[in-house]
C-alpha positions in Angstrom: 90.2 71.6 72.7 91.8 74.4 75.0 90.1 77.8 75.2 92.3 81.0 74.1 91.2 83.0 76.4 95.1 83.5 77.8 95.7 83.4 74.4 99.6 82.6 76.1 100.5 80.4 73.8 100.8 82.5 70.7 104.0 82.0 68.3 104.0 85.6 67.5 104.1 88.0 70.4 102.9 91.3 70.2 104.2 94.0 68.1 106.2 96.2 70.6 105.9 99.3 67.9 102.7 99.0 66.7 99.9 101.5 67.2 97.7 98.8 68.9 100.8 98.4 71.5 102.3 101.1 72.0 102.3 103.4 74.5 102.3 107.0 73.6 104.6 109.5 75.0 102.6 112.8 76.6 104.3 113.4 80.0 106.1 116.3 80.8 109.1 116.4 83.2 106.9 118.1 85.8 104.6 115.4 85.7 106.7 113.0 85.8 108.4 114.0 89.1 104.9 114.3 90.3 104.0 110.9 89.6 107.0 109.7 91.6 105.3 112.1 94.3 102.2 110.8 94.4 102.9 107.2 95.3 104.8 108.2 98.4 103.7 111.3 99.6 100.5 110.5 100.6 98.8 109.1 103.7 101.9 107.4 105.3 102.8 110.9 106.3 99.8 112.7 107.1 98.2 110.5 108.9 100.5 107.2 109.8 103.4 109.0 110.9 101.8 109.1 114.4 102.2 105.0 114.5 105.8 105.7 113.6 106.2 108.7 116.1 105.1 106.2 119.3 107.8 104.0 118.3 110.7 106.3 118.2 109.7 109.2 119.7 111.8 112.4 118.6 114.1 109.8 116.9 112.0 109.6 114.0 113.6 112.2 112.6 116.3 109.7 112.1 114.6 107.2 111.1 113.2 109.6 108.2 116.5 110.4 107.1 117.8 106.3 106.8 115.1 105.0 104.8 115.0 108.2 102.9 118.6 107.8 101.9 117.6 104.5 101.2 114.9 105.6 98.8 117.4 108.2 97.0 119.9 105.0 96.4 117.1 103.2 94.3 115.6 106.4 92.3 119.4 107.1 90.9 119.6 103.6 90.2 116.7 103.6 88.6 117.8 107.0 86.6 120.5 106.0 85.4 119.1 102.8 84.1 116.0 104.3 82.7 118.5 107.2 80.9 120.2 104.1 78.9 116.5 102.3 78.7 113.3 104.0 78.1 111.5 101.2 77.3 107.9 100.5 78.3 107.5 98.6 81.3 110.5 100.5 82.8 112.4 98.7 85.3 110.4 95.6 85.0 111.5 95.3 81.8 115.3 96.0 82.5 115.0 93.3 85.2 113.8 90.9 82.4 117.1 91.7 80.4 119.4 92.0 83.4 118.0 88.8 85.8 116.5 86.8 82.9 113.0 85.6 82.3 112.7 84.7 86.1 113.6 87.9 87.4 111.3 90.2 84.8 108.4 88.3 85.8 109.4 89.2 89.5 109.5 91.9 89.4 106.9 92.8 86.9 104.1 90.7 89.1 105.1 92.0 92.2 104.7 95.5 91.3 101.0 95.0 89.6 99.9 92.9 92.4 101.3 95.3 95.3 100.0 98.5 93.6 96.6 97.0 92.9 96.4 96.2 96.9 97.7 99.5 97.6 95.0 101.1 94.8 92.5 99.1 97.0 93.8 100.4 100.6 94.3 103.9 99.3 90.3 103.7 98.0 89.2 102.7 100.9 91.1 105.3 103.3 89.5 108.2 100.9 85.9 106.1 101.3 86.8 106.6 105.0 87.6 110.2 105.4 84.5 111.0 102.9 81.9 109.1 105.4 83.9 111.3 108.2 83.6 114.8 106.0 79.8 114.0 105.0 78.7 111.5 107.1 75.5 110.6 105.4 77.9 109.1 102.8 78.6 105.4 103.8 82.1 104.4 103.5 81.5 101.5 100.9 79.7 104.2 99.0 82.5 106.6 99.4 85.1 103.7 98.1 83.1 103.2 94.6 83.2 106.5 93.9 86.3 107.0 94.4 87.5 103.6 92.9 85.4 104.9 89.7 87.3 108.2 89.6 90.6 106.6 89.4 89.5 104.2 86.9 87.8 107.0 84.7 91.3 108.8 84.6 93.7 105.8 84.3 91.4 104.9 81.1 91.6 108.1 79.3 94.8 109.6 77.8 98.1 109.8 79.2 98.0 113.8 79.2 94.7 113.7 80.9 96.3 111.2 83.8 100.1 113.1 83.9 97.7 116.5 84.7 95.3 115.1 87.4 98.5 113.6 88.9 100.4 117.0 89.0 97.7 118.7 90.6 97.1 116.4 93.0 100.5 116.3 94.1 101.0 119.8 93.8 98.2 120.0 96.8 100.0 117.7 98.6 103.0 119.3 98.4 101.7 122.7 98.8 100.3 121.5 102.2 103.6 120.1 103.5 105.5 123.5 102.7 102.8 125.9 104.2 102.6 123.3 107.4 106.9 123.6 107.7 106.5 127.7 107.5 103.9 127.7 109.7 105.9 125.4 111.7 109.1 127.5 111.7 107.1 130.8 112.7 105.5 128.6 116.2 109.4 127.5 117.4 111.2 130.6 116.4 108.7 133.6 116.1 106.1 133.1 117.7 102.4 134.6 116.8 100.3 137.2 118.4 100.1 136.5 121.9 102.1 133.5 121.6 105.6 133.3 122.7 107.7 131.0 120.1 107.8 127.2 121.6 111.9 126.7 120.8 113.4 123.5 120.5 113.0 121.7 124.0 110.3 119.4 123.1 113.0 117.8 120.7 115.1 116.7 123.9 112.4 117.0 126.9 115.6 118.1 128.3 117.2 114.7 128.7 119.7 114.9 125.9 119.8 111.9 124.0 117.3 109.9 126.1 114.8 112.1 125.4 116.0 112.7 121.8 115.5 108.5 121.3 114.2 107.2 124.5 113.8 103.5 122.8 117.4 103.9 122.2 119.1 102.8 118.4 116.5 100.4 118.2 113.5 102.7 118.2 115.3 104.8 115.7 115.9 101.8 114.0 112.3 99.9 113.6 110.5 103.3 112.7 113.4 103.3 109.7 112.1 99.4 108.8 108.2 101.1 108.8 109.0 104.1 106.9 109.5 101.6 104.1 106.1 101.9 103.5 105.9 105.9 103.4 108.5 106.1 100.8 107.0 102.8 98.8 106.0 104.0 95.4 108.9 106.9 94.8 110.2 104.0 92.0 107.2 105.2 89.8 109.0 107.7 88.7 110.9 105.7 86.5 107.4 103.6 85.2 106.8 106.9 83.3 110.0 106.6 81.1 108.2 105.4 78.4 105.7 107.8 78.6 107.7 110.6 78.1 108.1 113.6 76.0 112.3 113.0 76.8 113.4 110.5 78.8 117.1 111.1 79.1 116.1 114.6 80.2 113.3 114.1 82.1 114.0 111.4 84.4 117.0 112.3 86.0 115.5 116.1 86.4 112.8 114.1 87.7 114.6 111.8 90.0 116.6 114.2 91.3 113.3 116.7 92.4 111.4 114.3 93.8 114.3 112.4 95.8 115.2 115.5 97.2 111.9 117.1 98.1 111.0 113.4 99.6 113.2 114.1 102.0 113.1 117.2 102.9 109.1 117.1 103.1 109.2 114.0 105.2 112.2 114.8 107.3 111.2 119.0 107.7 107.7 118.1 108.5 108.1 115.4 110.8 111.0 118.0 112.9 108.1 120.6 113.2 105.4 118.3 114.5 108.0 117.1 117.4 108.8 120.6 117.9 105.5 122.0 118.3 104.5 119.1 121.1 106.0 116.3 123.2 106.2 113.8 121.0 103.7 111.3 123.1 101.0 113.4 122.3 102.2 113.2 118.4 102.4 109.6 118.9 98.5 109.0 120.4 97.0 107.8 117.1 93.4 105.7 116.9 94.0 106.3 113.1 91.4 108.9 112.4 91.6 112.3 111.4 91.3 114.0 114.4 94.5 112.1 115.6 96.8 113.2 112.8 99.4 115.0 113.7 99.1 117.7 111.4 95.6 118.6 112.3 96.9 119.2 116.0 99.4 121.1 114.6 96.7 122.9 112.9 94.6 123.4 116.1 97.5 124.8 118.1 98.2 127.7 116.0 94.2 128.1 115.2 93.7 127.3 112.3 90.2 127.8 111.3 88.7 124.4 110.1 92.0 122.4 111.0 90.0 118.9 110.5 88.0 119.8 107.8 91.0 121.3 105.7 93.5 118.5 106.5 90.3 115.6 105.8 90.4 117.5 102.0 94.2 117.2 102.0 94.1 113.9 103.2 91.3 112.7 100.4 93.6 114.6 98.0 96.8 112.1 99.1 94.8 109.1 98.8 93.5 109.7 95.5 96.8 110.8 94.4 98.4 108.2 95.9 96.0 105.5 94.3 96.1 107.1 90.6 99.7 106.6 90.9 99.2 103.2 92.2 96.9 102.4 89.5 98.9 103.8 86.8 102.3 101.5 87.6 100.3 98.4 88.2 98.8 99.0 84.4 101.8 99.6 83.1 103.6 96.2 84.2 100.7 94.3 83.2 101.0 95.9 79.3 105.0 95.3 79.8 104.4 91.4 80.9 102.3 90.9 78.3 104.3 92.1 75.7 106.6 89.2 77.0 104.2 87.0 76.5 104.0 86.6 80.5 100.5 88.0 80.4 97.5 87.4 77.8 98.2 89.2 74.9 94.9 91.2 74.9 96.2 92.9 78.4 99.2 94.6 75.5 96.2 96.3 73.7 96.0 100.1 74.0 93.2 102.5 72.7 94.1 105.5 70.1 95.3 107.6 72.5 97.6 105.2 73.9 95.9 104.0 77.0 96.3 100.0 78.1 92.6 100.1 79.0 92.3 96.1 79.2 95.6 96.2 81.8 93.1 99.3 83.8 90.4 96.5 83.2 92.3 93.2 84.9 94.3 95.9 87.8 90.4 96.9 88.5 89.4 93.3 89.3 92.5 93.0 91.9 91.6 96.7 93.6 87.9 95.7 94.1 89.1 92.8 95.7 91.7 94.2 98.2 88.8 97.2 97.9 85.9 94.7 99.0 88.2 93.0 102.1 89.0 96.3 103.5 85.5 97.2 103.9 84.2 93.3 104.9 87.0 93.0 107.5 88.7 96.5 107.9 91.2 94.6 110.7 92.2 91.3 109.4 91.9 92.3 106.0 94.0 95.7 106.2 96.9 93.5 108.5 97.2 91.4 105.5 97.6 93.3 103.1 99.5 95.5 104.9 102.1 92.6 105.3 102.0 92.0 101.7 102.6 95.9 101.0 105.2 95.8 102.8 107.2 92.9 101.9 106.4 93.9 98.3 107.3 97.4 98.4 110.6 96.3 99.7 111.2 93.2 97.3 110.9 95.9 94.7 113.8 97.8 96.1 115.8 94.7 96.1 114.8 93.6 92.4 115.8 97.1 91.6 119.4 97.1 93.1 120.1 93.3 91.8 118.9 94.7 88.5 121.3 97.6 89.0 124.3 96.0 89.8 123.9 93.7 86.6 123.7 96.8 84.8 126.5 98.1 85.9 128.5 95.0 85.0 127.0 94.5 81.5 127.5 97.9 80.3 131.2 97.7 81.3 131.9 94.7 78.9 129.3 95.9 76.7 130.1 99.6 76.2 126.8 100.8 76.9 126.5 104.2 76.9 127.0 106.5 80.2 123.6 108.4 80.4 123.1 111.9 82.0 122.5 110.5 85.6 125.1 108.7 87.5 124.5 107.0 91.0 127.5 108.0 92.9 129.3 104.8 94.1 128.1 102.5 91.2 127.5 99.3 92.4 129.0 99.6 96.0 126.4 101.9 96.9 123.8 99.8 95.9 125.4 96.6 97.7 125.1 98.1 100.7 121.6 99.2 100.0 121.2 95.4 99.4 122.7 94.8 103.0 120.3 97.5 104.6 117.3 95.6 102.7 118.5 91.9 104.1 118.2 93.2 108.0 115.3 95.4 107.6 113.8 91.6 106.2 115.3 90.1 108.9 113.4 93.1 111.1 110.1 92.3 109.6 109.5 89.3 111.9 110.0 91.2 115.1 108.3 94.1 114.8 104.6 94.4 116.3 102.5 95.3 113.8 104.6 93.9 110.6 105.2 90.6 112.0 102.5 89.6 109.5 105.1 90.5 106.7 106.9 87.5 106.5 104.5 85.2 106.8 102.7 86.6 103.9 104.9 87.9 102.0 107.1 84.1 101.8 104.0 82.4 100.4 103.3 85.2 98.5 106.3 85.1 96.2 106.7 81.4 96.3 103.0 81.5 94.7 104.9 83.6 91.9 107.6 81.9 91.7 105.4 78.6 91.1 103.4 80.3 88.5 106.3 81.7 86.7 107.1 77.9 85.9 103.8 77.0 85.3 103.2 79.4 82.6 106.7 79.0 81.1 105.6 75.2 80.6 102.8 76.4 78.9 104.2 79.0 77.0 107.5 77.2 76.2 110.2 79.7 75.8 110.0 83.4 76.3 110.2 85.7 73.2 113.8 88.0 74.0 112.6 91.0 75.4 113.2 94.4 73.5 116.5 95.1 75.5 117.6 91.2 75.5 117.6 92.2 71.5 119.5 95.4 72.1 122.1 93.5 74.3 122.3 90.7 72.1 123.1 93.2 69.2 125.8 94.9 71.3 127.7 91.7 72.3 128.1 90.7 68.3 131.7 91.4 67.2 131.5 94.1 64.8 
């Protein structure tokens, strides 16, 4: 007699409309640019840019500016899809209609399993700078709580998450425009008794050598790590289906948060070479004391510089988690209205909340959660690797899905939504180009050599389960745009 408790094998999937399924729209377009925010401006810059800075020295500007323009190519795709499809699971489930069963599941998988590691890193990190802020607070301690905060807010309504998510972002951000005036006043103005620094520590006065003195290809593997800074900006279109308007909010969205991406990353990393050679940017243990920013903050006397960057920092990785958290739920209630997930994972409460997809993402952040703290070396180079390669999977799911859009909706006569990548699909092949070497990178760079060989198992293990399950299952219900395409190809 088999057990139901995947309950997989159901004839009727779930009711995409119901009240018991749905998701409920309650997110504003602020919030929804601030969720995009919050899963890529967090920690990576604060306090990993250092890692970044000793690879490329003052070139990392550059390499800022590449993956960032990388970033901006899948948000618009992304926008422009989400404009034509506002469907719950977002871009997951436009893979599943573009790339077929396959594909959806992917993609889908991928970005619940990477976010719940990233949830469990980003826990961790805040459980970390707690024990350094109030030391009598143990870092396992600091990681529950701070696990249970994020769970508490994923579980209650959608309004309730969308509003801690905008004001933790808008801390973040608030942080990265005060630190770029501040900035701008040391190189150019100077402050009471202090003679403005000017622009030589951008150059050491060598010109280009001191600009990049690991040449192209410093500029070039601190672009392949920025991957992970930027990871998460494709959130923004996971909220789709939780908005108030989707065709207006999105692209508004997408277009804020690409931009100010950008500019926060690219402006603050040019001040903190500008205030000091870029070798003493670049000496990071990975504690708060090493941040760039807080030296930043010491040089122009800041009162408290450590303190107030450890509660901007905390801020980030809460932020950055809740966001995490939030996608990974939302793939897991899109797979299982598929039928690629139990059907009880679909459920949501009255106020629209998937609290059994919090539930199951829970189990896989105490895990990655519980590694960190057993093994904080081993444990954190693993699932860095897996972060990594994931993140970036993503992006290429994304532009294949893309592409096929753009194809389909030409035969089709889909309609042209209000956001418009500029170069259609040619701008996202060669996004697809930039993605092969940067894969081709991963294996000889120190520090994410780990990538590939975790990240190849890793989504053969999908892959391999995708089959298993479809065995099982039999064949796939159409998803909810496979029925809307379907519709569209009928001769009228």
């Amino acid at each position: 007699m088999q057990t139901q408790e995947m309950d997989l094998t159901t004839e009727i999937p779930p009711n995409r409309n119901d009240e018991a399924h749905a998701l409920h729209r309650g997110l504003t377009s602020g919030q929804v640019a601030m969720i995009g925010l919050s899963g890529a401006l967090g920690t990576g810059l604060f306090l990993g840019s250092a890692s970044m800075i000793k690879v490329a020295g003052p070139g990392i500007i550059l390499s800022y500016t590449l993956t960032g323009l990388l970033m901006l190519i899948v948000v618009w795709a992304l926008a422009e899809m989400t404009v034509v499809h506002p469907v719950a699971g977002g871009f997951g489930a436009t893979a599943h209609a573009y790339l077929g069963p396959l594909g959806g599941w992917l993609m889908r998988w991928n970005v619940a399993a990477v976010m719940c590691i990233a949830v469990g890193v980003e826990v961790v990190a805040t459980g970390s700078y707690l024990h350094w802020f109030w030391p009598q607070l143990g870092i396992g301690a600091g990681t529950v709580l701070s696990s249970v905060l994020i769970v508490l807010i994923n579980m209650a309504t959608v309004k309730a998450y969308g509003t801690s998510e905008y004001w933790f972002s808008i801390i973040k951000v608030a942080t990265v425009v005060a630190f770029i005036i501040l900035g701008l006043v040391l190189l150019f103005v100077g402050l009471p008794g202090r003679t403005p620094i000017g622009i030589g520590n951008f150059t050491g006065g060598q010109g280009w050598e001191g600009f990049a003195p690991f040449g192209l290809k410093g500029i070039l593997v601190g672009a392949v790590m920025a991957v992970f800074s930027f990871g998460g900006a494709e959130n923004v279109a996971v909220a789709s289906a939780e908005s108030e308007n989707p065709e207006r909010d999105v692209p508004r969205a997408a277009r804020a948060m690409g931009v100010h991406l950008v500019v926060f990353y690219v402006g603050a990393i040019a001040i903190v070479i500008g205030l000091q050679p870029w070798k003493q940017s670049g000496a990071s243990d990975g504690g708060v004391m090493t941040s760039p920013f807080v030296k930043v903050l010491e040089m122009a006397n800041v009162p408290g510089a450590a303190h107030l960057m450890t509660f901007v920092l905390i801020t980030a990785a809460l932020s950055a988690g809740n966001g995490c958290l939030y996608a990974s739920t939302r793939m897991l209630h899109s797979l299982a209205l598929d039928r690629m997930a139990p059907r009880a994972i679909a459920r949501t409460s009255a106020h629209g909340a998937p609290r059994n997809a919090v539930a199951l993402a829970t189990v896989g952040m105490a895990f990655a959660s519980v590694l960190s703290i057993i093994d904080p070396k081993g444990a954190f180079m693993t699932l860095y690797g897996i972060l990594v390669f994931g993140l970036l999977t993503t992006w290429v799911l994304i532009t294949m899905t893309y592409i096929a859009f753009t194809v389909r909706r030409r035969r089709l006569g889909l309609p042209v939504g209000s956001a418009r990548l500029m170069g259609g699909a040619a701008t996202a092949g060669f996004a697809l180009a930039c993605f092969a070497a940067i894969y081709a990178a991963l294996g000889f760079i120190k520090g994410l050599s780990i990538a590939l060989p975790t990240g190849v198992p890793y989504i053969l293990l999908l892959t391999v389960a995708f089959f298993l399950v479809r065995r099982r299952v039999g064949t796939f219900p159409p998803s909810v745009l496979e029925e809307e395409l379907a519709a569209r190809a009928q001769p009228q």
